[in-house]
C-alpha positions in Angstrom: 25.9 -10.5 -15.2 23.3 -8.4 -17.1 20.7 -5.9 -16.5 19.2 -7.7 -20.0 20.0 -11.2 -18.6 18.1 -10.4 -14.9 14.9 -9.7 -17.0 15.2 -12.6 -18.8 15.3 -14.5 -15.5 12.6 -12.5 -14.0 10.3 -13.4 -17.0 10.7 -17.0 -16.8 10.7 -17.2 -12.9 7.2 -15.7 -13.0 5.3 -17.0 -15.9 7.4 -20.8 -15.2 7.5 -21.3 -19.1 10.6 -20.3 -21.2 8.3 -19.9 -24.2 6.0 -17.8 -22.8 8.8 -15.4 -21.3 9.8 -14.7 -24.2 7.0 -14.0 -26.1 6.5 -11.6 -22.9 9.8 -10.3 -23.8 9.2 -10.3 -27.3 12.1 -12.5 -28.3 13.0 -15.8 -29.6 13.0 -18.4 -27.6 16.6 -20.0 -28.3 18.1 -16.8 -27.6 16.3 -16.1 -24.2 17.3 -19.6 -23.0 20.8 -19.1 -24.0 21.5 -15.8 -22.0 19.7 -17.8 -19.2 22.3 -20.5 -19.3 24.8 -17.6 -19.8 23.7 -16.6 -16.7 23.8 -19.9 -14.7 27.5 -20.5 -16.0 28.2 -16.7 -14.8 26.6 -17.3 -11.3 28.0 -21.2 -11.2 24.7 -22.4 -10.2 21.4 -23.9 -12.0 18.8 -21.0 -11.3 15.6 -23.4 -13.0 14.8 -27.1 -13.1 13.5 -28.0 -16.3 12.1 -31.6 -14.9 9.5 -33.0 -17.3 8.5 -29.4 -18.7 8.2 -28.2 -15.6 10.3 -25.1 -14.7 10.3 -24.2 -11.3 13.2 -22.3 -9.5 16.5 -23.8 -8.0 17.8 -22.5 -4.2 19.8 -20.1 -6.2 17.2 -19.2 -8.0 15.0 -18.6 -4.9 17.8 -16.6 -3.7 18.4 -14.5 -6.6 14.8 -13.5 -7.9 14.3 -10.6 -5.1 17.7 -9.3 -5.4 16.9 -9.3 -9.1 13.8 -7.8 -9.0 15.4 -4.8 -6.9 18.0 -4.5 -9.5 15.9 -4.0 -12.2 13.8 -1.5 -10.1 17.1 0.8 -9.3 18.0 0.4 -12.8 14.2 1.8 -13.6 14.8 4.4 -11.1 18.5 5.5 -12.6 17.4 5.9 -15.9 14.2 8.0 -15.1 16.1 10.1 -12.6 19.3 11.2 -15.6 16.3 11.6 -18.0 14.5 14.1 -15.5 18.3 15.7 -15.0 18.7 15.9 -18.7 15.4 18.5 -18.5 12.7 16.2 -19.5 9.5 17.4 -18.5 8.4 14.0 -17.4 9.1 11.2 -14.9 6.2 8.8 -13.0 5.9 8.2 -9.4 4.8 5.0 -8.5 2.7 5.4 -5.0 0.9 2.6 -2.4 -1.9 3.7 -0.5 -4.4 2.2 1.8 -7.8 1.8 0.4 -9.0 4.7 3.2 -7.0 6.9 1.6 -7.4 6.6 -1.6 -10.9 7.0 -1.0 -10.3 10.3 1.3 -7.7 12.8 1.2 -5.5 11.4 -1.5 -7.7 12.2 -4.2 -7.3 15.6 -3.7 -3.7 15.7 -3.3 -2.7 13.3 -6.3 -5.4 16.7 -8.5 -2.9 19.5 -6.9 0.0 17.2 -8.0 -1.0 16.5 -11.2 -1.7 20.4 -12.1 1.7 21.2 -11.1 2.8 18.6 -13.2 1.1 17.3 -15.5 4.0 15.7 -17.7 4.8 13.1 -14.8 3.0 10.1 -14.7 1.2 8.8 -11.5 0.5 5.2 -10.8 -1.3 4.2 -7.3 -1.1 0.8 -5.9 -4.2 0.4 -3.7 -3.3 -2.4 -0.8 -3.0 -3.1 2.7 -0.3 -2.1 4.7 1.5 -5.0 5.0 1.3 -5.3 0.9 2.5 -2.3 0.4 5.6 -2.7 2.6 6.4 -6.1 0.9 6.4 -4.2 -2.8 8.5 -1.0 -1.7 11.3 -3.4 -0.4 11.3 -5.3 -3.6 11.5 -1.9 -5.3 7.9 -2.2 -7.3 6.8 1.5 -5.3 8.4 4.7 -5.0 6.4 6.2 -1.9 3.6 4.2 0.0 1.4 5.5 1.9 0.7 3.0 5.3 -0.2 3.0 9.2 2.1 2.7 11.7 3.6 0.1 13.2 5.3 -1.1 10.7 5.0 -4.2 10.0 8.3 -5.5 8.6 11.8 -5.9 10.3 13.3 -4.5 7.1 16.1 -2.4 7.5 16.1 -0.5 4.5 12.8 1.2 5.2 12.0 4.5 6.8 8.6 6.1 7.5 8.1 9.7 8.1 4.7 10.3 10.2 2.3 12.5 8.8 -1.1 12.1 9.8 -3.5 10.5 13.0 -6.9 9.9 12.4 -9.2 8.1 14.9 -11.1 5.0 14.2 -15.2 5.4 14.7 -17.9 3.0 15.1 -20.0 3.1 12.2 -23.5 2.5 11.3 -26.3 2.9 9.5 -27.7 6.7 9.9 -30.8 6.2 11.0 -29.7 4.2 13.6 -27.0 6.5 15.3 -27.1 6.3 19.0 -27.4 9.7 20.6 -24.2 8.9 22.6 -21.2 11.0 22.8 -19.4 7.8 22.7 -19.4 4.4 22.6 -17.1 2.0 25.3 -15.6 -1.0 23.1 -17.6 -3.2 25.7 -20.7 -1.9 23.9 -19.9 -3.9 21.2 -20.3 -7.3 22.7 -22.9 -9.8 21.1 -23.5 -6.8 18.4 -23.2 -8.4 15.1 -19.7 -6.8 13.2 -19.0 -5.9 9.9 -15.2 -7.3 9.4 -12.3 -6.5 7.0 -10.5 -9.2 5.4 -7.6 -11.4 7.3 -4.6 -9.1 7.3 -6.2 -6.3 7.0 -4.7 -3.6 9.1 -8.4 -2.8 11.3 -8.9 -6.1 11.5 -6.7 -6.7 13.6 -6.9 -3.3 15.4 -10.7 -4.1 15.8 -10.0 -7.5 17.1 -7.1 -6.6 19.2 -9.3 -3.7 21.0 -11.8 -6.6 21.8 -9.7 -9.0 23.1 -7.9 -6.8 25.2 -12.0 -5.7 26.9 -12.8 -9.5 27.1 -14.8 -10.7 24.3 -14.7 -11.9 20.6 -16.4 -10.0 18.3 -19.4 -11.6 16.6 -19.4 -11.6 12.5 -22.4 -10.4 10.4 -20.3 -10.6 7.1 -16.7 -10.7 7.0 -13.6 -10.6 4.3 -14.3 -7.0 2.2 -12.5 -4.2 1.7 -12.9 -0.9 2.6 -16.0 0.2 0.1 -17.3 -3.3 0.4 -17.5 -3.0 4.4 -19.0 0.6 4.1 -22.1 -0.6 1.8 -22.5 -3.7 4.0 -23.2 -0.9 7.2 -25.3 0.7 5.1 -27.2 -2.0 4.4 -28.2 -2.8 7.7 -26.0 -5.7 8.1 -24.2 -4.9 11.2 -21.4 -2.2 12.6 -18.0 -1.6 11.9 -14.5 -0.3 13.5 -13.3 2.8 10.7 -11.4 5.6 9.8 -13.2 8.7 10.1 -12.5 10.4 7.1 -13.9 7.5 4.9 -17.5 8.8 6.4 -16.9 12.2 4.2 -19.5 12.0 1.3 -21.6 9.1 3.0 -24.9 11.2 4.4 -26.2 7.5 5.0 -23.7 6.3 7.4 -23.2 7.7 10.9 -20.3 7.5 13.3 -19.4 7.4 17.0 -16.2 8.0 18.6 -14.9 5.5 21.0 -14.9 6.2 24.4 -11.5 7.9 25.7 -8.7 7.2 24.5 -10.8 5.6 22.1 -8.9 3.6 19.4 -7.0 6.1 17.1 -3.9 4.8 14.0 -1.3 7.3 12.7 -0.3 7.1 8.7 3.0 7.9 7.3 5.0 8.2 3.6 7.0 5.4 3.6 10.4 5.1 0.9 13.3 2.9 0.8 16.1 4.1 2.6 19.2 2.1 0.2 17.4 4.3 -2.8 17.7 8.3 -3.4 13.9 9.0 -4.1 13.2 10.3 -7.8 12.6 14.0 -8.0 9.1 13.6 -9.5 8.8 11.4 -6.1 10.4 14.0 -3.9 7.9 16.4 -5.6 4.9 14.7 -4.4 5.9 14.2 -1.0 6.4 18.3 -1.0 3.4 18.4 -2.4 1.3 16.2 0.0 2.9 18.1 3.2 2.1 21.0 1.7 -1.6 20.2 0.6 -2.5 18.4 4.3 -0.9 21.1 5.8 -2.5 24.2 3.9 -6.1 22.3 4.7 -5.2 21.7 8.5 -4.5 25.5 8.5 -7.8 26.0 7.1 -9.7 24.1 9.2 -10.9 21.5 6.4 -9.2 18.3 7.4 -11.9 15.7 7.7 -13.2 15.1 11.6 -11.1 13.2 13.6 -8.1 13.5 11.5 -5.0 15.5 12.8 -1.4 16.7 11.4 1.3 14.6 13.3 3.5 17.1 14.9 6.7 15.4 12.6 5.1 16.2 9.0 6.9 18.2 7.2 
């Protein structure tokens, strides 16, 4: 078997045309079909049907294209980490992050990074939790960036805590209730602004409802995180939030949630079966560094805390 032979594979299993996978892979057809059935004699097992132009995957193909896929991804990883050994100024972290965070703190980290060193390259997967977890075990991320619990049985996985932020009740600012707080029961019959299914505060929000009696009535439901904000701001109802996505956004107001109030912690998640790259081990130093220096400092967004584990 073949590192060359796996990305053939991987080509045709996900554009389901030989021609077209090779053209992705910028070589001839015949010779990409011929190390696929090089591979299927090696493995002893059809890997494609080929019924009536129609290539779809086998059992063993089903079985194989996530191990390959993480095969190709260590393989990435090996190379960049000898080239970065061999004193190349270079290297690229691949990061997931919520959509909160990329709109909060991790702007500012990613700048500090980036001026430290500026010969890595930095590419950020914005996506839900549960996303994010699904491409770090299939080796497509380096670092991710989620809330806790996590929500995968996967073994090879480990999450370091780093951060707990309360969630608020937001809404328009001219409208902000003079409160303290607000009890989750004050949110009965009060039309909701509402994240998309599988969204991670969905289901915090819905969860927090259910557990004080009621289902939560819909305004407008299925955006993401920006979406969600300019809906609020538009008068169309209230939603369930981070707080430090309020930073910046003098037109939206929020309310803490009655004690103990509703709060999510965020940690940097890696693979555990896979020695982090040092350009990746450089960021997290980096990011502890950078949210602890501004915790010191006093200029962490409200509501947002250092978990007593960082660093």
């Amino acid at each position: 078997m073949q590192l060359q032979q796996l990305a053939y594979f991987l080509a045709v299993a996900e554009a389901r045309h030989f021609t077209q996978a090779a053209e992705r892979m910028r070589v001839a057809q015949p010779s990409l079909s011929k190390q696929i059935r090089a591979l299927e004699a090696d493995l002893g097992a059809p890997l494609f049907s080929r019924a009536r132009g129609n290539v779809t995957l086998t059992p063993a193909g089903e079985a194989l294209l996530p191990l390959a896929r993480r095969m190709l991804a260590d393989a990435d990883t090996a190379r960049r980490e000898v080239a970065e050994l061999a004193g190349l100024r270079r290297g690229r972290v691949r990061l997931g992050a919520t959509p909160s965070l990329c709109a909060g703190l991790l702007a500012d980290a990613l700048a500090r990074y980036h001026k430290d060193y500026p010969g890595v390259e930095l590419l950020v997967e914005e996506g839900g939790s549960r996303d994010l977890v699904k491409d770090l075990a299939r080796g497509q991320l380096d670092l991710a960036l989620i809330i806790l619990p996590l929500q995968s049985n996967d073994p090879s996985l480990v999450t370091e805590e780093i951060l707990r932020e309360n969630l608020v009740v937001v809404s328009p600012s001219h409208t902000r209730t003079r409160k303290p707080y607000l009890r989750i029961e004050e949110l009965r019959g009060r039309p909701m602004v509402m994240f998309r299914r599988g969204y991670d505060l969905r289901e915090a929000t819905l969860s927090a409802c259910r557990h004080a009696g009621f289902e939560p009535r819909f305004a407008v439901e299925g955006g993401e995180m920006d979406a969600v904000l300019r809906f609020v701001e538009a008068g169309l109802g209230v939603a369930v939030v981070p707080s430090m996505v309020l930073d910046g956004r003098p037109g939206l107001s929020g309310t803490p949630l009655a004690p103990p109030g509703l709060s999510r912690t965020i940690a940097l998640a890696h693979r555990k079966d896979v020695e982090p790259t040092r350009a990746a081990h450089a960021f997290r130093a980096t990011l502890l560094f950078f949210l602890t220096e501004a915790a010191h400092e006093g200029i962490l967004p409200q509501g947002v805390e250092l978990a007593s584990t960082a660093g």
